[in-house]
N, C-alpha and C positions, 0 to 999 in steps of 0.2 A: 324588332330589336327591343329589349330591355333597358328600362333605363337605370339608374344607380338606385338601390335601396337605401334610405335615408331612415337612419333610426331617430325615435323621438330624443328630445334631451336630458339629460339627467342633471337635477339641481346640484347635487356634489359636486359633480365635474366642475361648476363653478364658484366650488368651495362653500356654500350651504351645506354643512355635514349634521345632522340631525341629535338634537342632545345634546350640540356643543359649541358654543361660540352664538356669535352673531346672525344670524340668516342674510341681513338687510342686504350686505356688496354682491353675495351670490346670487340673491334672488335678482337684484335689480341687472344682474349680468346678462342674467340667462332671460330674462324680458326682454333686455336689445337685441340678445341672438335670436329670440325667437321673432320678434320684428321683421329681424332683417330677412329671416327662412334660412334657407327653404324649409326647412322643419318649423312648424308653427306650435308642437307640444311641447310641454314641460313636466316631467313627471319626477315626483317626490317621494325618498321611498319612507318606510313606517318610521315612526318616531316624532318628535316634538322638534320645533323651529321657533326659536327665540328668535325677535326683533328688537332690536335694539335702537333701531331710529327708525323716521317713516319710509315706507318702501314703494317702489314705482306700481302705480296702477297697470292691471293685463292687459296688454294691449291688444289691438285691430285683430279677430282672427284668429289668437291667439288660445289654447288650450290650458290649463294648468289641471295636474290630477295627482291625487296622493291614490295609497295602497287602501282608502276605508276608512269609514265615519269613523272607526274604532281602533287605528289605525296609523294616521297622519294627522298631526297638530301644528295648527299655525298659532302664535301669542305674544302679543307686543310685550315687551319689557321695557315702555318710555310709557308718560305720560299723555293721555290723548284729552284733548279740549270736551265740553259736552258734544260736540256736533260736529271734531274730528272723526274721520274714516279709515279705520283700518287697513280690509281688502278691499280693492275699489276697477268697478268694472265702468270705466267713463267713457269708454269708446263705441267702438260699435262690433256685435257679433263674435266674443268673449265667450269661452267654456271653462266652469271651473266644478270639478266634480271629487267627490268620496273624501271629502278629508273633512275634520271639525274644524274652525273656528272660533277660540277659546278666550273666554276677558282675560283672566291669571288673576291674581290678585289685585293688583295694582290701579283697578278701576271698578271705581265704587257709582255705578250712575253715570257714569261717563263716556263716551266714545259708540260708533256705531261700528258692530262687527262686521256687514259688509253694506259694501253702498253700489248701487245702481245708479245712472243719474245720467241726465241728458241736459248739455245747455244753448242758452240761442246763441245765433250767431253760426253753429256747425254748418247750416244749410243742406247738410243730407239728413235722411232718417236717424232718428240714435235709439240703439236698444237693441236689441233681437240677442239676449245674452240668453244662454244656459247655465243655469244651476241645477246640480242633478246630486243625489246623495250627499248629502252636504248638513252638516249640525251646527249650529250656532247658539255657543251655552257659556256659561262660566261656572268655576267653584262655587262654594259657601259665602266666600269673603271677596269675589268679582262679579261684577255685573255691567251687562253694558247699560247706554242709556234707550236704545234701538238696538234691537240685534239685527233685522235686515232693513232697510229704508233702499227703497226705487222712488227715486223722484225725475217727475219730468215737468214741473209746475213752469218753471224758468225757460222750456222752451218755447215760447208762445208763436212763434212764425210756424208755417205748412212745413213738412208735416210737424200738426203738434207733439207734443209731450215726448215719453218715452215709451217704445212701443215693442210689439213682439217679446214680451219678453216671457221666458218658458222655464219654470220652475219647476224639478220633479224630485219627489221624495226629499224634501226641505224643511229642518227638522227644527224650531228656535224654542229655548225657553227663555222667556222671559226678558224685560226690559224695564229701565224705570220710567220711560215715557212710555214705551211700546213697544209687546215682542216683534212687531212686524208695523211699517207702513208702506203701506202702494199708495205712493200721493203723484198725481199727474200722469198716470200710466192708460196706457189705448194700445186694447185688445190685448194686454199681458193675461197670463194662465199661471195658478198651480195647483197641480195635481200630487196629494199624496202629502204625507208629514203631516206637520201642523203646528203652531202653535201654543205652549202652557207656559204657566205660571212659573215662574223659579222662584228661589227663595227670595224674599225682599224683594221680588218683582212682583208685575202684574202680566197678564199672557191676552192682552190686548191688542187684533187685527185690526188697521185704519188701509179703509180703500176707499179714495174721494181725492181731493184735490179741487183745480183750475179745469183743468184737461182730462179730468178721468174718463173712460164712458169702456165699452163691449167688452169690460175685463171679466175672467171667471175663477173662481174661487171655490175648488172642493177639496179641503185640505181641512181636518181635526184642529178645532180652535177651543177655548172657553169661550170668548167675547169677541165679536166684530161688528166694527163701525163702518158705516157702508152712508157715503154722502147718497143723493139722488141724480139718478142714471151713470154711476161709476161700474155698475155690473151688466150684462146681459139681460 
């Protein structure tokens, strides 16, 4: 016997309509449904998604995927602190593929365009997210302060840090601290993309940390900072 064919979700359906309005109540909608399942994807179709306030991190398991780097735009329209997080993968075993990630104008040095991040206290593993086709950039007059930051510094109990985590074709310019930091990361990968300079940035990779150790890194950089035994 067959069981029901479950199609994935679509962001509109909960009022996320692209190019128009707020994203924030759709997106955070369609994250509780996908929580709850049985459908655990989210898909967005082309065009640009304004935020207007902060928006619920991907949860457990969870998919989210636009139509292409070139394609699908996500972009806050509030202000984010320096060391506020955008999109933000805090759970565990999270997909978010093909779409940009964009500062907008509205932040000059400020804000991390996506965050990875493990804390103590979970007691299970945290990490094993995918990032797959994915750009994280801003205009002329936006910048972030980190375009991607994976931190697992803060999980110091077994298993440490944040781990498994699998980066493919990941594409960042630029940051005014750093286009990219793996701080606290065990056995994370990426493969593909890389790393440069934007404007009024600098295109600087940080892999080290507390906890870093058997991560691998072959992805097109300018510059990378590499503590001792944080790689392979």
């Amino acid at each position: 016997m067959i069981g029901p064919i479950v199609l994935a979700l679509e962001l509109a359906a909960f009022g996320a309509i692209p190019n128009a309005g707020d994203a924030t109540p759709g997106w955070n909608a369609a994250m509780a449904a996908a929580r709850a399942g049985p459908d655990r994807t989210v898909r967005l179709q082309a065009g640009q998604y304004y935020f207007f306030t902060p928006s619920d991190p991907i949860p457990r398991d969870v998919t989210v995927e636009g139509q292409g780097m070139l394609a699908t735009t996500l972009m806050p329209r509030y202000a984010l602190g320096k060391w506020d997080a955008f999109i933000r993968l805090w759970e565990v075993g999270s997909t978010l593929r093909r779409l940009t990630i964009w500062a907008g104008p509205d932040h000059h040095g400020t804000g991390i365009g996506l965050s990875l991040a493990a804390w103590e206290g979970a007691g299970m593993p945290q990490g094993y997210h995918v990032v797959e086709d994915v750009t994280i950039t801003g205009p002329s007059d936006g910048l972030w302060n980190v375009s991607l930051l994976a931190i697992g510094d803060q999980k110091i109990s077994a298993p440490i840090g944040i781990r498994l985590l699998s980066l493919r074709n990941v594409r960042v310019y630029g940051g005014a601290s750093y286009a990219a930091a793996l701080w606290g990361c065990v056995s994370c990968e990426w493969f593909g993309g890389g790393a440069w300079q934007g404007l009024g940035a600098n295109g600087r990779v940080y892999v080290g940390g507390t906890n870093a150790q058997k991560n691998l890194v072959l992805c097109d950089c300018i510059e990378m900072v590499v503590s001792p035994g944080a790689l392979r």
